[in-house]
C-alpha positions as a Python dict, from the first residue, in 0.01 Angstrom:
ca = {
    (1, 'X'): (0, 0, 0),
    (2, 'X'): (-22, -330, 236),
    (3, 'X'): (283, -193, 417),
    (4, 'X'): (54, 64, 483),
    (5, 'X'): (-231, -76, 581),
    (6, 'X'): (-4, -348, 848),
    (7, 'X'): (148, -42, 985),
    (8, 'X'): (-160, 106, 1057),
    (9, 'X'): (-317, -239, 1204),
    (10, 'X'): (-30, -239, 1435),
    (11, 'X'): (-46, 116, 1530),
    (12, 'X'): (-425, 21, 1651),
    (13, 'X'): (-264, -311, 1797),
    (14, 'X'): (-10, -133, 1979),
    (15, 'X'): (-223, 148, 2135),
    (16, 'X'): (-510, -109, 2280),
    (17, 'X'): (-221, -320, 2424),
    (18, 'X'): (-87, -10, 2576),
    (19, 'X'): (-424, 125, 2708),
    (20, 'X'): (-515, -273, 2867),
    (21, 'X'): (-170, -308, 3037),
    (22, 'X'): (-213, 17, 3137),
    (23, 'X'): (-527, 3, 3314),
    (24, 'X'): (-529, -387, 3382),
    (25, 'X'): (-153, -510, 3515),
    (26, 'X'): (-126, -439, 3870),
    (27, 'X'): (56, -631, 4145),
    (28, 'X'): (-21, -899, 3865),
    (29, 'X'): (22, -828, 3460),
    (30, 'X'): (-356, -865, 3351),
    (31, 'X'): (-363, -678, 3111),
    (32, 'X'): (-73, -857, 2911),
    (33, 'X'): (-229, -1186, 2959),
    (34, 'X'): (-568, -1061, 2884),
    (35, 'X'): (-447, -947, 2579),
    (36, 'X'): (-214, -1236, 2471),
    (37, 'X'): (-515, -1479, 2516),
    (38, 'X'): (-774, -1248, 2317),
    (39, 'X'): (-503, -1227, 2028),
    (40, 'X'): (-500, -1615, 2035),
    (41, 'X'): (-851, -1660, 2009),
    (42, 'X'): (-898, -1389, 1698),
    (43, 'X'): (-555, -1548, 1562),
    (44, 'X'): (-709, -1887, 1563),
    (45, 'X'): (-987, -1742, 1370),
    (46, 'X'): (-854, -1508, 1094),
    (47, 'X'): (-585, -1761, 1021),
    (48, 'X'): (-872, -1939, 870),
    (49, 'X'): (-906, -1679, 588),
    (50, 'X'): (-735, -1596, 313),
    (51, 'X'): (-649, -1218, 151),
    (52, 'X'): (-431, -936, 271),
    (53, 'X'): (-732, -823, 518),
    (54, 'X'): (-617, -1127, 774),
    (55, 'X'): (-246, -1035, 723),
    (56, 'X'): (-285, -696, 777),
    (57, 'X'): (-475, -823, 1111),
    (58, 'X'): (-258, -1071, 1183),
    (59, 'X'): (75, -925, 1117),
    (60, 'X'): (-31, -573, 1180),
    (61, 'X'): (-303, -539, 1444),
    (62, 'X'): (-232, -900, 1679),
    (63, 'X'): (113, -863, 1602),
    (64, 'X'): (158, -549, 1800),
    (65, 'X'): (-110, -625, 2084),
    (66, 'X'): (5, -946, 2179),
    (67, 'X'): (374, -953, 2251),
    (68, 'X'): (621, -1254, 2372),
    (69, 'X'): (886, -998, 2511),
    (70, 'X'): (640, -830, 2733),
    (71, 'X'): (528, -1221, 2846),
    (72, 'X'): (913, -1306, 2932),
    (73, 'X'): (973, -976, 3114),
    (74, 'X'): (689, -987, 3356),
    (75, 'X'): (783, -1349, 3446),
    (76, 'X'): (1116, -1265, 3492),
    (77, 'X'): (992, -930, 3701),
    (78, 'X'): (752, -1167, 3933),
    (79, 'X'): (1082, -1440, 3964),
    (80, 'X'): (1307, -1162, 4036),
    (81, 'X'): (1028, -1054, 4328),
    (82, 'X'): (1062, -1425, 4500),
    (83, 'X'): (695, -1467, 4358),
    (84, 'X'): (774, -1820, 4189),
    (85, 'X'): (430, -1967, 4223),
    (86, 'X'): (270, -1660, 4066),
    (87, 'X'): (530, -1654, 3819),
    (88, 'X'): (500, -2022, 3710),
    (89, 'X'): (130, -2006, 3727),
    (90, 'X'): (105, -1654, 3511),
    (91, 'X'): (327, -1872, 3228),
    (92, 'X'): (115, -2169, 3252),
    (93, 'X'): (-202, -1989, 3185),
    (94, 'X'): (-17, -1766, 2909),
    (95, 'X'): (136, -2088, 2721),
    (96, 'X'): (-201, -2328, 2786),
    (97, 'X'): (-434, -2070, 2758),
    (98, 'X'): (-319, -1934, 2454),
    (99, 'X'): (-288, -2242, 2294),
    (100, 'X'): (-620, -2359, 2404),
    (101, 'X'): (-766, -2006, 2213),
    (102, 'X'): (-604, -2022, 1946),
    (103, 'X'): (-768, -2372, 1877),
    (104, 'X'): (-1090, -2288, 1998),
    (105, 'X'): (-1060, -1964, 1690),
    (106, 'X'): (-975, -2268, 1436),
    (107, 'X'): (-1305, -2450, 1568),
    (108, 'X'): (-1512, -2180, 1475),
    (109, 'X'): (-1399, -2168, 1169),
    (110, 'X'): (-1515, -2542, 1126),
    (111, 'X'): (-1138, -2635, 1082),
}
């Protein structure tokens, strides 16, 4: 039944990562960074808790909507396109920022 339940999380994870990206990345991916750094934050958070409800959203529903590959593609895709700067900043902000999320989460959870 949890099988269940993650595959439906990430189904919903999945489908609002698709729908950002698609209406957010541009000339610059948005949308995957907005979504990598939201899924730190609420990662930081329900880590915090203990059950199969914060399994099922963290394997399942942040699992799917925030995504390394998609991360190391678009670099790659703005290094390919000369655009180093943008390229090195869009990592930095991906790698710090999520980091820096994912802590702030674990504060608000008093941890």
């Amino acid at each position: 039944m949890i099988a269940l339940v993650i595959l439906l999380g990430g189904a919903a994870g999945a489908a609002l990562r698709g729908r950002v990206a698609h209406a957010w990345n541009g000339d610059l991916p948005n949308g995957t960074l907005a979504v990598n750094l939201a899924a730190s934050f609420v990662l930081g958070v329900v880590s915090q808790f203990n059950g199969w409800g914060d399994t099922v959203v963290q394997v399942g529903f942040l699992g799917a909507l925030s995504t390394w590959s998609a991360l190391a593609l678009e670099i790659l895709t703005l290094i390919r396109s000369q655009r180093l700067f943008l390229a090195a900043g869009y990592f930095t902000a991906s790698v710090i920022g999520g980091v820096t999320l994912a802590w702030l989460g674990l504060q608000t959870t008093g941890w």
